[in-house]
C-alpha positions in Angstrom: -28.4 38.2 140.1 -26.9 40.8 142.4 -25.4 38.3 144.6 -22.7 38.0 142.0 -21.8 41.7 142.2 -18.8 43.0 142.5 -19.1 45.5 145.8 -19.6 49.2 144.9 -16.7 50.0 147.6 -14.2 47.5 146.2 -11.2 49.0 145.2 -8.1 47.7 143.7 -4.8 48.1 143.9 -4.2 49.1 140.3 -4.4 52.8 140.2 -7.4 54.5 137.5 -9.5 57.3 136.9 -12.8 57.3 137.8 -13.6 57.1 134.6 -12.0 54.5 133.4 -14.0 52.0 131.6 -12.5 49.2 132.9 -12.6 49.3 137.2 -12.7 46.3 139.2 -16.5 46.1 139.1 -16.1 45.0 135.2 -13.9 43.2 134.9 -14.6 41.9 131.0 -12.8 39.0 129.0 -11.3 39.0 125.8 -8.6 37.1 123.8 -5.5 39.3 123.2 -1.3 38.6 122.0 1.6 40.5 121.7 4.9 40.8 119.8 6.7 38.9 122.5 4.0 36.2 123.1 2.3 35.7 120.1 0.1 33.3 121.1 -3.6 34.2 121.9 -4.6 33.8 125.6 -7.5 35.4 127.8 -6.8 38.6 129.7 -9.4 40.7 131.7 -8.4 44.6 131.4 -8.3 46.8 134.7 -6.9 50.4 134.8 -4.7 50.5 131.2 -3.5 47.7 132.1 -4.2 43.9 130.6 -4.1 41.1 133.1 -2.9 37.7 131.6 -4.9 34.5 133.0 -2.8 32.1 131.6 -0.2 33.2 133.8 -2.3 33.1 137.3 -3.5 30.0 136.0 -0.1 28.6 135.5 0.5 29.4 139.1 -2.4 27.5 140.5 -3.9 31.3 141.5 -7.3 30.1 139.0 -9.7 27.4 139.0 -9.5 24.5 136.5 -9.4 22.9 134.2 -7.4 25.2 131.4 -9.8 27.3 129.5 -7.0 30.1 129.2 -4.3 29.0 126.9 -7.1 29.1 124.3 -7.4 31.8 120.9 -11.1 32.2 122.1 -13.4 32.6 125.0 -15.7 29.2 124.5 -14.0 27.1 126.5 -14.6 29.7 129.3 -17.7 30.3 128.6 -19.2 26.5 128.1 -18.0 25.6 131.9 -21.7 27.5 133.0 -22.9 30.2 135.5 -21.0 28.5 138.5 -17.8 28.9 137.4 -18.5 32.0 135.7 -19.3 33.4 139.4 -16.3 31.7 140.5 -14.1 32.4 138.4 -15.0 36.6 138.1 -14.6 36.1 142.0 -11.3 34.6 142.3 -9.7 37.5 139.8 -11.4 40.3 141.8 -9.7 38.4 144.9 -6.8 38.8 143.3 -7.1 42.2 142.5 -8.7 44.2 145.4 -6.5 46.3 147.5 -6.5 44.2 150.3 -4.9 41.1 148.9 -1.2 40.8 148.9 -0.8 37.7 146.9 -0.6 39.2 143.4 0.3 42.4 144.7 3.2 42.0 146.6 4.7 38.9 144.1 6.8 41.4 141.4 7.9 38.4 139.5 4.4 37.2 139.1 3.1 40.4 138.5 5.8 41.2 136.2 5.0 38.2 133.9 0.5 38.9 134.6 0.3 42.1 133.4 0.4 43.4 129.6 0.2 47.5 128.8 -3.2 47.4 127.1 -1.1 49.7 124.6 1.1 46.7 124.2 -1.8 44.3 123.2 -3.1 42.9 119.7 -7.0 42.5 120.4 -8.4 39.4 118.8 -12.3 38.2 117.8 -13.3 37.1 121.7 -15.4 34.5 120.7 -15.4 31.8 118.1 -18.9 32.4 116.8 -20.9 29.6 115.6 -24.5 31.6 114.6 -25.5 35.0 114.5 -29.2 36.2 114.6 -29.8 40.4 114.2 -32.8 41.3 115.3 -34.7 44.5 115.2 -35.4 45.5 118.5 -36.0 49.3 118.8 -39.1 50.4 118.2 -37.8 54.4 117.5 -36.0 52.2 114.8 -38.3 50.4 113.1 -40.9 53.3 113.3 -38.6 55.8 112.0 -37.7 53.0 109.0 -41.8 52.2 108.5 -42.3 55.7 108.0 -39.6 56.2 105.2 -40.6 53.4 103.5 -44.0 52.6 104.3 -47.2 53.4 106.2 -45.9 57.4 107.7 -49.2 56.9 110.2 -48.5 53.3 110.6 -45.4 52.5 110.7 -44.7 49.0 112.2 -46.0 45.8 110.5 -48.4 43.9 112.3 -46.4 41.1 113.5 -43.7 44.0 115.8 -45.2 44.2 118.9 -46.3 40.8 119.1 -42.5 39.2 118.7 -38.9 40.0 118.4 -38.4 40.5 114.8 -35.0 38.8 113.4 -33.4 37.2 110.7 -29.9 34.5 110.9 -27.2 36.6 109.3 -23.8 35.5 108.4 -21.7 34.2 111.8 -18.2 34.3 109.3 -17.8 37.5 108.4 -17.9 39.0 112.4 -14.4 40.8 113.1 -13.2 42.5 115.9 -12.6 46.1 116.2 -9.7 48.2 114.2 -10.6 45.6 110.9 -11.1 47.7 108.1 -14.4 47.5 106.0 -14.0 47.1 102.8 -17.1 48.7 100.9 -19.3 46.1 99.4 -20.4 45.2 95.9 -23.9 44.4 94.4 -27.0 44.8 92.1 -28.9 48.1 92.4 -31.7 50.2 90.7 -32.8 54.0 90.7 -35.7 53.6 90.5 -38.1 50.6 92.1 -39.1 49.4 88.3 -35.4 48.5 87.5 -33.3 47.0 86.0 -30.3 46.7 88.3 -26.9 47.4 88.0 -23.9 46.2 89.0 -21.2 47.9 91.2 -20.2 49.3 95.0 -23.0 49.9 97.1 -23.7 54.0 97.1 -25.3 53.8 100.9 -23.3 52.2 102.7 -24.3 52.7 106.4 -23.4 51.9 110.0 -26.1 50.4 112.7 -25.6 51.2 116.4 -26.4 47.7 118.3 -25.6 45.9 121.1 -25.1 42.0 121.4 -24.7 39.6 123.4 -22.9 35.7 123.5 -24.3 32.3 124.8 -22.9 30.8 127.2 -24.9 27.8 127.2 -26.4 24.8 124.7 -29.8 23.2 124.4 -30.5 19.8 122.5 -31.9 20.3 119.3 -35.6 20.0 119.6 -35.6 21.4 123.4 -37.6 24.7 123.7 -35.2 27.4 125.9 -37.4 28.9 128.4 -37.0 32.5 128.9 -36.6 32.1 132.9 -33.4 30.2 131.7 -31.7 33.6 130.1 -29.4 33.7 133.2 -27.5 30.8 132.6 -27.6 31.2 128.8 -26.5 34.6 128.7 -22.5 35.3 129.2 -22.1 39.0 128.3 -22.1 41.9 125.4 -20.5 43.3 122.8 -21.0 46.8 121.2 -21.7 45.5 117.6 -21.7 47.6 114.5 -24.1 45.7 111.6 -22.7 47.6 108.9 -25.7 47.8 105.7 -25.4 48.4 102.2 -28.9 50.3 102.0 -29.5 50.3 98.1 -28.3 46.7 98.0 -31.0 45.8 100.9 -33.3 47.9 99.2 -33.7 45.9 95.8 -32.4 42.3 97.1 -34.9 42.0 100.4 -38.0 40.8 99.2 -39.1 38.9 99.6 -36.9 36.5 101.9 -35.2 39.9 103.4 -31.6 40.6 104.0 -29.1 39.0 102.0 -25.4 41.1 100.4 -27.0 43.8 101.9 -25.9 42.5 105.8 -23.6 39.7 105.2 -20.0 41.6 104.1 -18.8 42.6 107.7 -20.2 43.1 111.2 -17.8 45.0 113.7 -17.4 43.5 117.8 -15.8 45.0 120.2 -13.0 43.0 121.5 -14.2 42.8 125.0 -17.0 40.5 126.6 -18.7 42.6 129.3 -20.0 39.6 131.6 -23.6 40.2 132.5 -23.1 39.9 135.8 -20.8 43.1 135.9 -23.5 44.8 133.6 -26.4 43.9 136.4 -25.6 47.8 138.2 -27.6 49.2 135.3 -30.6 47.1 135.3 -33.6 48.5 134.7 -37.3 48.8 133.2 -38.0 48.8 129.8 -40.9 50.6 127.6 -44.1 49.3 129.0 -45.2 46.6 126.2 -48.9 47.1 124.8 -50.3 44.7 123.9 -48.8 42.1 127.0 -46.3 39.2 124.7 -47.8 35.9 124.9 -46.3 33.9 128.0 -43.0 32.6 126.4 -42.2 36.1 126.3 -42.9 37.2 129.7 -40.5 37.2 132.8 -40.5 39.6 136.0 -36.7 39.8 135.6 -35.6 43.3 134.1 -33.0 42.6 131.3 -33.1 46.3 130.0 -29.7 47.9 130.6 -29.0 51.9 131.3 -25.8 51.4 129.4 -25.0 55.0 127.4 -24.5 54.4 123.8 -22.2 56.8 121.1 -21.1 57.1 117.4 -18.4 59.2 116.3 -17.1 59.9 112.6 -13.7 60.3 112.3 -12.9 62.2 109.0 -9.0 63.0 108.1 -8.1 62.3 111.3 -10.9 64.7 113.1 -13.3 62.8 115.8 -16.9 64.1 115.4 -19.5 63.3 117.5 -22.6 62.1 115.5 -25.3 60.4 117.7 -25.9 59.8 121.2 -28.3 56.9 122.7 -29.2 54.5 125.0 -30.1 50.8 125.3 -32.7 51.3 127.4 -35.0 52.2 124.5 -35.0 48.7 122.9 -38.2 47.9 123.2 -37.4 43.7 123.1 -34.9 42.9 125.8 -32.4 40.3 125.5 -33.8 37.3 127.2 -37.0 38.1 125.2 -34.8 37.8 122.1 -33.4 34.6 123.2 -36.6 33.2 124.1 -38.0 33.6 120.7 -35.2 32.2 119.3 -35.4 29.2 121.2 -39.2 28.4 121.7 -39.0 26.1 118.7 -36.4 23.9 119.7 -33.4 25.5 118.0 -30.0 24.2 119.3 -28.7 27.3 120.9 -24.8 27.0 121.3 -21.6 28.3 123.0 -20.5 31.1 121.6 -23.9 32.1 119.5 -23.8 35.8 118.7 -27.1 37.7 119.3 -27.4 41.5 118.0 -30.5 43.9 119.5 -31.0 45.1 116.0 -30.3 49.5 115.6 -31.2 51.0 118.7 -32.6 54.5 118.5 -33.8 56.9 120.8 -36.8 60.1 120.9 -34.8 62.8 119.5 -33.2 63.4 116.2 -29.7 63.1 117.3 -30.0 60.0 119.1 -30.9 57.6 115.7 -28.6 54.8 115.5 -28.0 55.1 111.8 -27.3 57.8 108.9 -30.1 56.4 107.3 -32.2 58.2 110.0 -29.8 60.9 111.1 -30.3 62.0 107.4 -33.6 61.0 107.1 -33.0 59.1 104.0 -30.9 61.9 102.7 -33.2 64.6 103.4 -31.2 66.4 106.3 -27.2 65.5 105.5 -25.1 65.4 108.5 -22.9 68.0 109.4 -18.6 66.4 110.1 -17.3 69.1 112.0 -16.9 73.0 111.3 -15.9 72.3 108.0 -18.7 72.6 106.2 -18.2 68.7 105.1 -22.0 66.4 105.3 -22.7 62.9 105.4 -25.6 61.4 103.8 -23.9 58.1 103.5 -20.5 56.8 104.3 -17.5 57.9 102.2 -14.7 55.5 101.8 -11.9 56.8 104.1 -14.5 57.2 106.9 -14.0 55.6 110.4 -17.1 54.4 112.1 -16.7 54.8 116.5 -18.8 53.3 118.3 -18.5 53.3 122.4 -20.8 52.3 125.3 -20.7 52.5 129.2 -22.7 52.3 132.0 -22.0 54.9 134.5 -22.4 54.5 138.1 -22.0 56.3 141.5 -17.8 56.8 141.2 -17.3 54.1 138.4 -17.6 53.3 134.9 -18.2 50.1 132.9 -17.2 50.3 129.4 -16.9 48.0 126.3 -14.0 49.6 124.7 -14.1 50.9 121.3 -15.9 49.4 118.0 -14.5 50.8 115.0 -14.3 50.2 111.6 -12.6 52.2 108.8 -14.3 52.0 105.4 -12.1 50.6 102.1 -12.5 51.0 98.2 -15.0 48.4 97.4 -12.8 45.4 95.3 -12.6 45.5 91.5 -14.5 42.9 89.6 -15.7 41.6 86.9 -19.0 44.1 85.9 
């Protein structure tokens, strides 16, 4: 897909850093308002700026029909690849140095551009299904030897498939939504019995995800050399777990309270296309997936991957990764999901499952940083640890893919954690 790239050398007449995460090689979508307008409407960020489509498309600058005036991204999204291509074209038109049409209009451009300081970020996409799956092998090694087999870690079934489970599509929300800390049964020890109260382990999973920009007929299988035209971009997602709640409630149908309180998106949709720069090989896969599984196209991303902690208003760097190391790429994901005729639709929300890397530091969750609260994790110089999340706690998760001069980011996902609500006992 590198036809639908936007050129290395194209530059644009909005002034920005060289690392800013949002150059005109991005060029992501998300649905945004503000105190003057507060109606939700798409916008594409570039520089700190926030560039208002309903307004070029108001003045004929944007292809039709009107997917823009709209409080989500589906409309956008469910036109297809072509006028996905077209569409990112015509704004990075608009946009490079060399066009004068928005440029030189200070009316227009008056009424086009928002400061991104200005904006209230909204969920992008109105989500009909969302499937978590678990995706990185450093993961679900590191979990198999807590909990399981220390010399045999994965379950037969890992390397054969994309493991995953259909989690709870209502209770997404978009970055800055606080977390309120969730309630359920428990034990101490594995005999029982429960009790009652706010989960104790309440945890944060590095992942990224991806939307659908296309549906199959119920009954259809979705072939994996199809993933181009299904896939419209990513997300940094944060699947937020209650551990001790997942711990009793999972068998022996799996997760259940435990997942379904809150999972964090970023407000922007990175479009794969802008995302293709960092294409590259994943982990070789031993043994070869059956042929539904198999396709020559590389859907592994070099995208850099970071959670921070911010404690009483200190930012504290806490792990450091990269996507590469999901050992199930996307399309793989979406294949499996589809080869038995599930109805895929617009606007489906599909998370990679924790991603992990080699070393200690680069574990996607506290349950691993701290080894299942073996090895707390230091918060700064203040002699403050972490086993599990405290409520007070903010959660930051960033992502980028950096390139020769530029870099593609995803914004921030964050989530700040909340007394757990009073009930009945």
């Amino acid at each position: 897909m590198s036809e639908h790239l936007v050129p290395l050398d194209r530059r644009s007449w909005v002034d920005y850093e060289a690392d800013c995460e949002f150059p005109i090689q991005n060029l992501p979508y998300g649905i945004f308002s503000t105190a003057r307008t507060p109606e939700p409407r798409v916008g594409v960020p570039i520089g700190d700026r926030l560039l208002d489509l309903s307004v070029l498309f108001d003045a004929g600058f944007l292809p039709g029909p009107d997917v823009f005036h709209r409080s989500s991204l589906n409309s956008l999204m469910s036109r297809g690849r072509p006028y996905w291509t077209e569409l990112r074209g015509r704004i990075a038109e608009l946009l490079d140095a060399s066009c004068p049409r928005l440029r030189d209009d200070d009316i227009l451009a008056s009424a086009a551009f928002v400061p991104l300081a200005e904006a209230r970020l909204h969920l992008p996409v109105e989500i009909g299904a969302f499937v978590d799956f678990y995706s990185s092998e450093q993961h679900a090694s590191n979990v198999g030897r807590m909990f399981r087999d220390p010399n045999n870690p994965l379950l037969p079934n890992w390397k054969h498939l994309p493991v995953g489970y259909n989690g709870r599509a209502s209770s997404v929300v978009v970055s800055g939504t606080p977390i309120r800390r969730p309630n359920g049964q428990t034990v101490k020890a594995a005999e029982g019995p429960p009790s009652f109260g706010p989960s104790r382990q309440l945890d944060f999973e590095l992942e990224m995800g991806f939307y659908t920009g296309r549906a199959n007929p119920l009954g259809e299988p979705l072939a994996i050399a199809d993933a181009g035209d299904f896939v419209f971009g990513f997300s940094l997602v944060n699947d937020w777990s209650a551990r001790d709640v997942q711990r009793w409630e999972y068998a022996p149908l799996g997760p259940f309270l435990a997942k379904t309180f809150a999972t964090t998106v970023s407000p922007w949709v990175v479009p794969v296309d802008a995302l293709s720069y960092f294409r590259t090989a994943g982990p070789t896969q031993d043994p070869l997936p059956l042929p539904y599984l198999r396709t020559p196209t590389p859907w592994h991303f070099d995208l850099h991957l970071g959670v921070d902690l911010e404690v009483s208003g200190a930012r504290y760097p806490t792990s450091r990764t990269n996507s590469r190391h999901l050992y199930w790429s996307c399309a793989q994901q979406l294949a499996h999901q589809g080869v038995n005729g599930t109805n895929v639709q617009v606007g489906d929300l599909y998370a990679s499952g924790t991603i992990s890397g080699d070393a200690p530091d680069s574990y996607g969750s506290l349950l691993e940083l701290a080894w299942r609260g073996e090895r707390p994790v230091s918060v700064g110089d203040s002699g403050e640890t972490r086993v599990f999340l405290i409520d007070g706690d903010e959660v930051v998760m960033t992502g980028y893919g950096q390139g020769d001069g530029f870099r593609i980011g995803f914004g921030e996902c964050r989530g700040r954690v909340t007394p757990a609500p009073g009930i009945e006992r």
